[in-house]
C-alpha positions in Angstrom: -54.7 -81.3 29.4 -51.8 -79.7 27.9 -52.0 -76.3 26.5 -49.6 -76.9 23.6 -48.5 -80.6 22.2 -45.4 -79.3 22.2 -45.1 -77.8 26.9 -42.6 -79.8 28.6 -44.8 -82.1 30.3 -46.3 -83.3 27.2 -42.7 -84.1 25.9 -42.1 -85.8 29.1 -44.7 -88.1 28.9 -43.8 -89.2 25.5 -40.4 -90.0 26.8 -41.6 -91.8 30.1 -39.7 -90.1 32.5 -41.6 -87.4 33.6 -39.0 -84.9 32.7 -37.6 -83.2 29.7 -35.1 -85.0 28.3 -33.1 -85.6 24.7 -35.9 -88.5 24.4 -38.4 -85.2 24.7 -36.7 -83.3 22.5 -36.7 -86.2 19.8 -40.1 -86.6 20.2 -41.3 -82.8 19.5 -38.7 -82.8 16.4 -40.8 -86.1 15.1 -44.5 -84.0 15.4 -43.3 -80.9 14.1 -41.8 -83.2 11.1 -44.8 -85.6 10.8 -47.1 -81.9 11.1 -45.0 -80.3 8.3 -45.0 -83.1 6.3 -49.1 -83.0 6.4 -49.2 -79.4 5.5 -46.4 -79.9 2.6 -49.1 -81.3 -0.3 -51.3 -77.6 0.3 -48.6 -75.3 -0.1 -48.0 -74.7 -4.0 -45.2 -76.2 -6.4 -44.1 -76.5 -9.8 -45.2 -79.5 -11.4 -43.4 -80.6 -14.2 -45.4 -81.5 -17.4 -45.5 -85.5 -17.5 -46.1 -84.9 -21.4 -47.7 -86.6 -24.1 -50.0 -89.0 -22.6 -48.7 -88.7 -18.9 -50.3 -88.3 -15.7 -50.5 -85.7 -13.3 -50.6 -86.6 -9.6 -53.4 -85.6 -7.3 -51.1 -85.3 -4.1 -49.9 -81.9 -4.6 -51.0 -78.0 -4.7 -49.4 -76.2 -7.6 -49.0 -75.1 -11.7 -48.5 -77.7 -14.3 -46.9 -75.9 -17.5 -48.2 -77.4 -20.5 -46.1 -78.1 -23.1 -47.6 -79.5 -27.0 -45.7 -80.9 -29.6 -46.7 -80.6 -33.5 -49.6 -83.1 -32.7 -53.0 -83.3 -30.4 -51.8 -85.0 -27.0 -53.4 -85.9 -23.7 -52.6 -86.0 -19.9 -54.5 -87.3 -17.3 -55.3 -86.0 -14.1 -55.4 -88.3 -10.7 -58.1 -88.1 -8.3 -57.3 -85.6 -5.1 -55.8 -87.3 -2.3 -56.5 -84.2 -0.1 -59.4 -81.1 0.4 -58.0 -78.1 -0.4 -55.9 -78.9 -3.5 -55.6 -76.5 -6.1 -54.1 -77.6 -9.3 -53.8 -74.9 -12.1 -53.4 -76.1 -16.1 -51.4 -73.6 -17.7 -50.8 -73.9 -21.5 -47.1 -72.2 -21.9 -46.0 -73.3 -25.1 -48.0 -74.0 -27.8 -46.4 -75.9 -30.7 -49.0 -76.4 -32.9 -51.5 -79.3 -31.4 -53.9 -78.9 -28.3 -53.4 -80.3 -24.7 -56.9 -82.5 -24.0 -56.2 -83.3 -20.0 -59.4 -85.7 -18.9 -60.0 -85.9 -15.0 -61.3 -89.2 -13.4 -64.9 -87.6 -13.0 -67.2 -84.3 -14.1 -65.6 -80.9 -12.7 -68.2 -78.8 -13.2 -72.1 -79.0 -12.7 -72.4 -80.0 -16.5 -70.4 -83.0 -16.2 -67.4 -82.4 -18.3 -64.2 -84.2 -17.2 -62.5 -83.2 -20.1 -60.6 -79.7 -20.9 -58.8 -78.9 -24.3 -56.0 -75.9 -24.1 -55.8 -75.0 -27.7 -54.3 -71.5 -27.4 -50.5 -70.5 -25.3 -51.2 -68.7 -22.4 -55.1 -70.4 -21.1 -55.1 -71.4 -17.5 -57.6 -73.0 -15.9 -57.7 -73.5 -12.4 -59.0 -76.7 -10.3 -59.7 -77.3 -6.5 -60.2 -80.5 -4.5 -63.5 -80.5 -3.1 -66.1 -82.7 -1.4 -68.7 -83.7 -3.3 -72.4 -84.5 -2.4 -71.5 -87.8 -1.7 -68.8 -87.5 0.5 -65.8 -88.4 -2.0 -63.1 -85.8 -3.3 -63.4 -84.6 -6.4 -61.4 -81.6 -8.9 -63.6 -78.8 -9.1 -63.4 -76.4 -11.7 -63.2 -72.7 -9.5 -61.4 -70.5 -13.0 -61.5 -70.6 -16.4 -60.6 -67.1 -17.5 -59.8 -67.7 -20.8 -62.7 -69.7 -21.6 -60.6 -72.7 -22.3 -63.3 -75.7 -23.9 -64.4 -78.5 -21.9 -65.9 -81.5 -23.0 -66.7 -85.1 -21.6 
């Protein structure tokens, strides 16, 4: 068995020659892209604020900066498509009404799915887990500011 995916006579075979060629060297450029491509969801980004009443995607690690207008508004938050997520609420401008972002099940062990930013500056910090039952779920791992949760 090959010591790497990547040694010469793995490439070879993948071409079908049994020896390096540009077919080889296609074929290691297409599982380093595909292998990239997997890691790409844990690494962390900036996702932008789908505002008042807009969703926020469970396919990606990274900060959502909340945004309120005058009024109360909501967001929801997609189920985790991968272990290992970590998606962190952060309130950044507050302009008068609360953010009230509901997840698609309980985060925490009392079974709140619902958490209210009321005050600039609260984060609160989620991570995809496994739960009990085998399915992925957002876990609540940091709420330093005590932000309220409901649900």
């Amino acid at each position: 068995m090959p010591s790497s995916y990547f040694d010469a006579p793995t490439l070879a075979a993948l071409d079908g020659t049994g020896a390096p060629s540009p077919m080889g060297m296609l074929a290691k450029t297409v599982l380093l892209g595909t292998l990239l491509n997997a890691l790409a969801p844990l690494a962390p980004q900036d996702i932008a604020d789908p505002g008042d009443a807009g969703a926020i995607g469970g396919l990606q690690s990274g900060t959502v900066r909340l945004v309120s207008g005058a009024g109360g508004e909501t967001r929801t938050v997609d189920a985790p498509e991968y272990p290992g997520l970590r998606l962190a609420l952060f309130f950044q401008t507050d302009g008068g009404g609360n953010v009230a972002v509901t997840f698609p099940a309980d985060f925490n062990g009392a079974g709140n799915n619902v958490i209210t930013h009321d005050t600039a500056g609260e984060v609160a910090v989620f991570e995809s887990l496994y739960t009990a039952s085998g399915t992925l779920a957002w876990r609540l791992v940091a709420n330093p500011e005590s932000v309220p949760v409901s649900g």
